[in-house]
C-alpha positions as CSV (number, residue, x, y, z in Angstrom):
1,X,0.0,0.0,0.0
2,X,2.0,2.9,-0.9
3,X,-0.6,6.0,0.6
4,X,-2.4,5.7,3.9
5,X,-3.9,8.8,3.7
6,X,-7.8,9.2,5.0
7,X,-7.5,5.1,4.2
8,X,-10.7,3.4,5.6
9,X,-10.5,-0.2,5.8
10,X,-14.1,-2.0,6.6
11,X,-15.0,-5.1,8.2
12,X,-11.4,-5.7,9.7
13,X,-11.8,-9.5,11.6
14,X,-9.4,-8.4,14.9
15,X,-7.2,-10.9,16.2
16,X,-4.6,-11.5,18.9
17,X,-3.9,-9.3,22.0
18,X,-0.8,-7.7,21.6
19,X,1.6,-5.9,24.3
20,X,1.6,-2.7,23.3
21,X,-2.2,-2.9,23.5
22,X,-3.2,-3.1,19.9
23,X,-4.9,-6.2,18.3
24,X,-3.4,-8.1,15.3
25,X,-5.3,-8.4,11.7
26,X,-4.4,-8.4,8.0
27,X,-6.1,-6.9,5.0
28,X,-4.8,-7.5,1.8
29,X,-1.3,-8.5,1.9
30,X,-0.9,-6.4,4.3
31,X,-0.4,-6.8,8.2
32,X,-2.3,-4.5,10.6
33,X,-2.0,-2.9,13.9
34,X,-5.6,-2.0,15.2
35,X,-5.6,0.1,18.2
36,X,-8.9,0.4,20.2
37,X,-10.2,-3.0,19.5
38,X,-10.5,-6.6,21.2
39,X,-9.6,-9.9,19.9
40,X,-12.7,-11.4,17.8
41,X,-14.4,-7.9,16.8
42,X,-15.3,-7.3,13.3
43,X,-14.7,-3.1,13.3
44,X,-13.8,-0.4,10.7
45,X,-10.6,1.5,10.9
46,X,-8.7,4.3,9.8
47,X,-4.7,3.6,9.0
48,X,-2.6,6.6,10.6
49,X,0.8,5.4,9.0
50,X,3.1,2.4,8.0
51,X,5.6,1.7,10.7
52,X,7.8,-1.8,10.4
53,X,6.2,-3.1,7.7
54,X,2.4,-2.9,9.7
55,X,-0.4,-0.7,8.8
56,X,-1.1,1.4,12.4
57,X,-4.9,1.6,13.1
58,X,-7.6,3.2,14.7
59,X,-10.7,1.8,15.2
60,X,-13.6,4.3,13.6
61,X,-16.6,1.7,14.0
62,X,-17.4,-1.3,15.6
63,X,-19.5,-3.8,13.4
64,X,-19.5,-6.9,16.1
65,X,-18.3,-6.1,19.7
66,X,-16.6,-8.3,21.9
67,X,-18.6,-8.5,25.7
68,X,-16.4,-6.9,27.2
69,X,-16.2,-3.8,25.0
70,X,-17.4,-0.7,27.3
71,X,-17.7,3.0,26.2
72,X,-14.1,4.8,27.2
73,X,-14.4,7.9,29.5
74,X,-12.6,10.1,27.6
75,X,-12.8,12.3,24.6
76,X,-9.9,12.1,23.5
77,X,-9.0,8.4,23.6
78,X,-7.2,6.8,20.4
79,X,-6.1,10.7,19.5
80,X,-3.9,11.5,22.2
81,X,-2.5,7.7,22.5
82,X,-1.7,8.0,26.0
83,X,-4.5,5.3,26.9
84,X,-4.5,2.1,25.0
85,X,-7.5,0.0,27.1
86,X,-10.2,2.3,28.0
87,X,-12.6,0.3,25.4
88,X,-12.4,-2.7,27.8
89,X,-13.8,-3.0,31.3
90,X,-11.7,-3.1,33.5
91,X,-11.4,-7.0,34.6
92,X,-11.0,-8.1,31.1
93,X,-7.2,-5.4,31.0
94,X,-6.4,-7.3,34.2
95,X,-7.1,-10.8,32.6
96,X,-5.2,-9.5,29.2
97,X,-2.1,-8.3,30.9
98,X,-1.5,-11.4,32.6
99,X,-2.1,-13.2,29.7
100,X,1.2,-10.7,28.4
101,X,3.2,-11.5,31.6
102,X,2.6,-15.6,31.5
103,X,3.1,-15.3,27.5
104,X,6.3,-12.9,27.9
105,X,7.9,-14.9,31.0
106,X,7.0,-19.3,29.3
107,X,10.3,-20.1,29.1
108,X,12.4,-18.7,31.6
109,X,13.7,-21.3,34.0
110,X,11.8,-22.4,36.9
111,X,9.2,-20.3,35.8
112,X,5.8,-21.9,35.6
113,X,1.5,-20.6,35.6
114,X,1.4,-21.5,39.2
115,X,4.4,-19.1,40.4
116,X,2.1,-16.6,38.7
117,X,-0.5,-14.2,41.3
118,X,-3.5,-12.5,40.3
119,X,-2.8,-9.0,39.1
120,X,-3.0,-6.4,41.6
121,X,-5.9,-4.5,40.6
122,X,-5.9,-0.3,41.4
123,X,-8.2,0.6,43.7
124,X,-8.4,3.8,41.8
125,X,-8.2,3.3,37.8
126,X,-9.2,6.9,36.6
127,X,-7.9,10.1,38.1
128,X,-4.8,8.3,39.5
129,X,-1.8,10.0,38.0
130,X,-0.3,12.4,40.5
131,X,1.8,13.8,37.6
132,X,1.5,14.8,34.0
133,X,4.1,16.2,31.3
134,X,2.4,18.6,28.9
135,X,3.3,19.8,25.5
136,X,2.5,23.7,24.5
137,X,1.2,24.5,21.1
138,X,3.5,26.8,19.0
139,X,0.8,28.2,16.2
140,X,0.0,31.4,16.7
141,X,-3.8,30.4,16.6
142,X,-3.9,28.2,19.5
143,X,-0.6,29.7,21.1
144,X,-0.4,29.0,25.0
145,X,-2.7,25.9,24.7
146,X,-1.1,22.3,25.0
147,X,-1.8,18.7,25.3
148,X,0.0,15.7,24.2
149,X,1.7,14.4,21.1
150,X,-0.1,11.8,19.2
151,X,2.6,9.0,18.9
152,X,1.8,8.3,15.1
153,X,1.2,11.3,13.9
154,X,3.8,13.5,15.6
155,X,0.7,16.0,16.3
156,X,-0.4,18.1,19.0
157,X,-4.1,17.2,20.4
158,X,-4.9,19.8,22.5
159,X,-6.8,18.5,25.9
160,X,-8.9,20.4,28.4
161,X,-8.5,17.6,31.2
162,X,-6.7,14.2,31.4
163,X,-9.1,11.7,32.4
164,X,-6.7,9.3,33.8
165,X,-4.7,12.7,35.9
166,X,-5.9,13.0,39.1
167,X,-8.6,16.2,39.5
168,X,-5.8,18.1,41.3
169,X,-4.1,18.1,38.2
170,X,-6.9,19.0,36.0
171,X,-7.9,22.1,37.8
172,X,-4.5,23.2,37.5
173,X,-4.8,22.8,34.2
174,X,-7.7,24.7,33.5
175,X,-6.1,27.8,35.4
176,X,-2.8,27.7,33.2
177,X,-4.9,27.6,29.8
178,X,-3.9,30.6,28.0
179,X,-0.9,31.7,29.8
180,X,1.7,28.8,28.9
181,X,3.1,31.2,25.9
182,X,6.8,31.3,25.7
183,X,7.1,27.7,26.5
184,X,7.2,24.9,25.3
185,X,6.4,21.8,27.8
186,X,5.7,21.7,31.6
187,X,4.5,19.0,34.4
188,X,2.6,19.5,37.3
189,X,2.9,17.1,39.9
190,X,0.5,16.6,43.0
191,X,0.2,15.1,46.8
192,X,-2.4,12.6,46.6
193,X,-1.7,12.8,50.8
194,X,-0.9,16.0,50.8
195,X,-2.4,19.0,49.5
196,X,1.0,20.0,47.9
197,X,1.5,20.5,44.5
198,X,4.4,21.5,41.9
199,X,4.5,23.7,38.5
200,X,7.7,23.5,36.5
201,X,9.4,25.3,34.8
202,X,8.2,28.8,36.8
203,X,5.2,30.3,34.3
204,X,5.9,33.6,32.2
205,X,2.8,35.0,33.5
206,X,1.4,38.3,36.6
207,X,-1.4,36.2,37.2
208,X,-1.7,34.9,40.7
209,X,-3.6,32.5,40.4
210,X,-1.4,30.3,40.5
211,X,2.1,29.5,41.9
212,X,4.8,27.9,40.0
213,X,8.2,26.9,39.9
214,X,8.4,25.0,43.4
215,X,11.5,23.0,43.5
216,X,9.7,20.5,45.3
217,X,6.5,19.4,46.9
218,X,5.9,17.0,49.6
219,X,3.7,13.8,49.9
220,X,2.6,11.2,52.4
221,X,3.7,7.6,51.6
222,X,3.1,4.8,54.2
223,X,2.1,7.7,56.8
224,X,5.8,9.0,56.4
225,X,6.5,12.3,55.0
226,X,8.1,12.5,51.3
227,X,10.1,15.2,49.8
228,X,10.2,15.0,45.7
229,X,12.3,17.5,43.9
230,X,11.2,18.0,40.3
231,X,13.7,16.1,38.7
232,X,13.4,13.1,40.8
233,X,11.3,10.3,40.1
234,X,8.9,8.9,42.0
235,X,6.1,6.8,40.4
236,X,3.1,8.1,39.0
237,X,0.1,5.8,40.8
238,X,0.8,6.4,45.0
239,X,-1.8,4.9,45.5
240,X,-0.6,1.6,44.2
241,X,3.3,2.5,45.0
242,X,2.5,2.2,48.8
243,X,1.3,-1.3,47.7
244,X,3.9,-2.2,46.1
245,X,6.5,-1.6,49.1
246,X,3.8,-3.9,51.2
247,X,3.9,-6.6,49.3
248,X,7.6,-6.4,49.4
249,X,7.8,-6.7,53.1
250,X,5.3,-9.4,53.2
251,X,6.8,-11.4,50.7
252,X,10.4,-11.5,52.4
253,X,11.0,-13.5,55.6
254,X,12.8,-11.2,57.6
255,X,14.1,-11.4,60.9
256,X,15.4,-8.2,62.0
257,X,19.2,-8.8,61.2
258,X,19.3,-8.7,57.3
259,X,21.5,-6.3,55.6
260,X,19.6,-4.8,52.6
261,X,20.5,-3.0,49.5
262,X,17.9,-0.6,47.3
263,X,19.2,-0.6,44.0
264,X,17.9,2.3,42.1
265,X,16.1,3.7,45.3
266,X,15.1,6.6,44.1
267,X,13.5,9.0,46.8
268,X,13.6,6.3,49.3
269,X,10.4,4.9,49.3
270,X,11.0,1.0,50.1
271,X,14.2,1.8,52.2
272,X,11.7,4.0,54.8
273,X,9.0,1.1,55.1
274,X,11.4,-1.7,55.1
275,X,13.9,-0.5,57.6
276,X,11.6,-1.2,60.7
277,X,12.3,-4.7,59.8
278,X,16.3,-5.0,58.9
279,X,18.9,-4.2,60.8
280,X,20.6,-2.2,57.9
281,X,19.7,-0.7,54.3
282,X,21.9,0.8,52.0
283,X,20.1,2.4,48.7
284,X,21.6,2.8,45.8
285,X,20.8,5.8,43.4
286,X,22.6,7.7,40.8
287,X,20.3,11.0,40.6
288,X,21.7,13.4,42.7
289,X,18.1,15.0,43.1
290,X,16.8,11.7,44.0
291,X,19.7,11.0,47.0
292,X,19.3,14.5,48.1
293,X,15.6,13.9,49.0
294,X,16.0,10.4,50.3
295,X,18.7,12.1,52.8
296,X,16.0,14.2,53.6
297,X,13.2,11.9,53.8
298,X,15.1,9.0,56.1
299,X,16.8,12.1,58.5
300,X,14.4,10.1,61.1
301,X,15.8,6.5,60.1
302,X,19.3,5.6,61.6
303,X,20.0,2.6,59.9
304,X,19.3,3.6,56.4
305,X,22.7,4.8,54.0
306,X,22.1,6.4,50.9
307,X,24.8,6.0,48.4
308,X,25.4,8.4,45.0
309,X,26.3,6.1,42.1
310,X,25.4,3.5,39.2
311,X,24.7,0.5,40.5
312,X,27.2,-1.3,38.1
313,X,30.2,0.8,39.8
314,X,30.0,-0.2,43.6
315,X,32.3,-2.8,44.4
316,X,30.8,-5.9,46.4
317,X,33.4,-5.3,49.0
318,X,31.7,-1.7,50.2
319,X,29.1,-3.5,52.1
320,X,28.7,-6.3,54.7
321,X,26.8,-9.4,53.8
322,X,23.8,-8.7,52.3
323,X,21.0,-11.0,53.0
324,X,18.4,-9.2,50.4
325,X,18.5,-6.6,46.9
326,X,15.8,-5.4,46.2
327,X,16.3,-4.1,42.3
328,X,13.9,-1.2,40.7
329,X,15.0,-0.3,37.8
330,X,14.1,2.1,34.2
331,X,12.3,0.2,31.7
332,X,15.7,-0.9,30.3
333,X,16.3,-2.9,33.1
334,X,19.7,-3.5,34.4
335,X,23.1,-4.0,32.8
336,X,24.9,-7.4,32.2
337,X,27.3,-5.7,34.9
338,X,24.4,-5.3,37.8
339,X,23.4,-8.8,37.4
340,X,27.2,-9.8,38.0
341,X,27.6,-8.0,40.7
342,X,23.8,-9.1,42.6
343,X,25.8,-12.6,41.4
344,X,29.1,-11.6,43.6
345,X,27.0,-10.3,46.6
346,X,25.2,-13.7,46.8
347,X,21.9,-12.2,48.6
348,X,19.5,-15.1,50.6
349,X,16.5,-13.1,48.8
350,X,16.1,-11.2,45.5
351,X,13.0,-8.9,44.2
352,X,13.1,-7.4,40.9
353,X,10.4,-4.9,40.1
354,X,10.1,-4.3,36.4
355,X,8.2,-1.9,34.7
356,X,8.9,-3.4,31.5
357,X,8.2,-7.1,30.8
358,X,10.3,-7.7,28.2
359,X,13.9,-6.5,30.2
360,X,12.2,-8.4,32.7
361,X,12.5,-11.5,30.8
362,X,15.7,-10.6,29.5
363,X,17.4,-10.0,32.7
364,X,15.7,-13.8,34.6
365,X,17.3,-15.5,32.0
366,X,20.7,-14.8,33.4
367,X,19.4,-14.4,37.1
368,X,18.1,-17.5,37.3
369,X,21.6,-19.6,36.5
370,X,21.3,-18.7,40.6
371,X,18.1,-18.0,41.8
372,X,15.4,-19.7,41.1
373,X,11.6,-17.8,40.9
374,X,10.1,-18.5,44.3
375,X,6.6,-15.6,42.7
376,X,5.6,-13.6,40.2
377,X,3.1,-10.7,41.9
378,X,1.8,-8.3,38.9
379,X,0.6,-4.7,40.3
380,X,-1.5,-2.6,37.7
381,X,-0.1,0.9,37.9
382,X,-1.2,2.2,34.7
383,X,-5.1,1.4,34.5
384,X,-6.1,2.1,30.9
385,X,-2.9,1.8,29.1
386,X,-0.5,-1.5,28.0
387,X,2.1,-1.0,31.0
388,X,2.3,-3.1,34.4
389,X,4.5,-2.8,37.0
390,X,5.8,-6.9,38.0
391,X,7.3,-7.8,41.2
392,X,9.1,-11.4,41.2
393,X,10.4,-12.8,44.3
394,X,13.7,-15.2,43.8
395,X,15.8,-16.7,46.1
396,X,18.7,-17.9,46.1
397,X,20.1,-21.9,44.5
């Protein structure tokens, strides 16, 4: 097909569930990338654009619906791309994702279904995100408005509210409209806990109604106070993060006299509720932003140390004998280098938490040459779209 321009394809026949949230099909020849359907639907589609070798769609019309097809909340799904799944109810993304982790994972060794939890459903699956990164429009005609950046497209679809942001963050939005000239992204970030909030960068603008520029805001996690600086990470869902660092403590057996490491411990997060229950944590962290606010956030916590560096760099011979690593990595995962030096420390207990299946998979293959997969625990951080955060306790051979 050499045009996809204003190309309508009718009576598509949808096929398999695919990660990145799209369904398999093929129309001629050709192989096709249907976003916004489910597996058996017969629907109409427009094609956005060829991308390696597929046809992307979206789907315009839906000719037979599968059962579990619901009406998405917002306006601007399949425009702005941020949401892949908000055309299936909720129970039926849970059951599809886990069909992407136990798909994703057959293989790896001593992995097997019956390792594998339930996914950890969100107890909040719209209005969760505490932050959002916006784009600003640069036409004169709509200058000072902003929204997000279709991925196929490359286009700017302007938004009014974010259906998946938490309200906090959508009526900050609607008090920036028409004053974001001069720039050309910004986030706004927001204490779900707290009533705290952050604006970066500072906006061009004598209006006061609104402040902007903070260099930090702060947020309750586990009942402890957070600090987060705006370049630091800290993940989007809290409600689900302080969920996360519970089923880490209950998963791990733990006495009182383990010596723990937090690789890529961002703010802090897991070292605070975990060190009640060990007699030592390091964390690991190469953002300076991020160790500065975990100093601050663990001031209270004497047996917490919070190291400046990549991972891959420490030497094994820095700490004591460690008895657990808990690793939390990018979506890259972690280098061939990590993984030989978790190999060197010889920790009783290993957790991985992966925001990315496929490094996920990548990285077990190695790892379990000497640990072997004692549970795979999948938390659903990002209702509505194709990621999941999954949490896989190993210990050691």
């Amino acid at each position: 097909m050499s045009s996809t321009k204003q190309k309508i394809i009718n009576n598509v026949s949808l096929k398999n569930f695919q990660d990145d949230g799209s369904c398999n099909a093929e129309y001629q020849g050709n192989e096709l990338k249907v976003f916004g359907g489910l597996p058996s639907e017969i629907v109409n589609v427009e094609v956005l654009r060829e991308y390696d070798n597929k046809l992307v769609c979206f789907v315009i019309k839906v000719i037979k619906a599968h059962s579990s097809r619901v009406e998405p909340q917002c306006k601007y799904f399949l425009s702005c791309t941020g949401c892949q799944l908000q055309h299936i109810s909720y129970d039926k993304q849970l059951a599809l994702k886990k069909e992407i982790v136990l798909k994703t994972l057959k293989g790896v060794s001593g992995f097997s279904d019956q390792l594998m939890e339930e996914v950890q459903s969100s107890p909040q699956t719209y209005n969760y995100r505490n932050h959002g990164r916006f784009t600003v429009a640069k036409s004169h005609k709509f200058r000072g408005n902003f929204g997000f950046i279709n991925r196929w497209t490359k286009k700017l679809i302007e938004i009014e509210e974010c259906k998946i942001m938490n309200n906090k963050i959508n009526r900050i939005l609607l008090s920036l409209k028409g004053y974001m000239s001069g720039h050309s992204q910004f986030s706004v970030r927001v204490g779900i806990n707290s009533d705290d909030y952050l604006i970066q960068p500072k906006i061009n603008s004598d209006s006061e109604k609104f402040e902007s520029g903070q260099q930090h805001y702060f947020e309750l996690i586990n009942g402890v106070e957070h600090r987060i600086s705006s370049p630091s990470f800290f993940q989007v869902n809290t409600y689900q993060t302080e969920r996360l660092g519970q089923i880490i403590k209950n998963n791990l057996n733990l006495d009182g006299s383990e010596v723990l490491i937090d690789a890529f411990s961002g703010v802090g997060t897991f070292s605070i509720l975990l060190s009640k229950y060990v007699k030592k944590i390091y964390g690991i962290e190469s953002s300076y932003s991020s160790i500065q606010d975990a100093q601050h956030n663990s001031r209270s916590f004497n047996n917490i140390e919070f190291v400046q560096s990549e991972v891959e760099f420490l030497s094994k011979e820095m700490f004591d004998k460690v008895d657990v690593v808990i690793l939390d990595p990018s979506r890259k995962g972690v280098d061939s280098k990590v993984i030989n030096w978790i190999l060197g420390l010889k920790p009783r207990d290993l957790v991985y938490v992966s925001c990315e299946i496929k490094s996920l998979r990548r990285d077990l293959d190695k790892l379990t040459n000497e640990y072997e997969i004692r549970k795979v625990i999948p938390v659903d951080m990002f209702p509505h779209t194709k990621h999941l955060e999954c949490l896989v306790i190993l210990k050691a051979k």
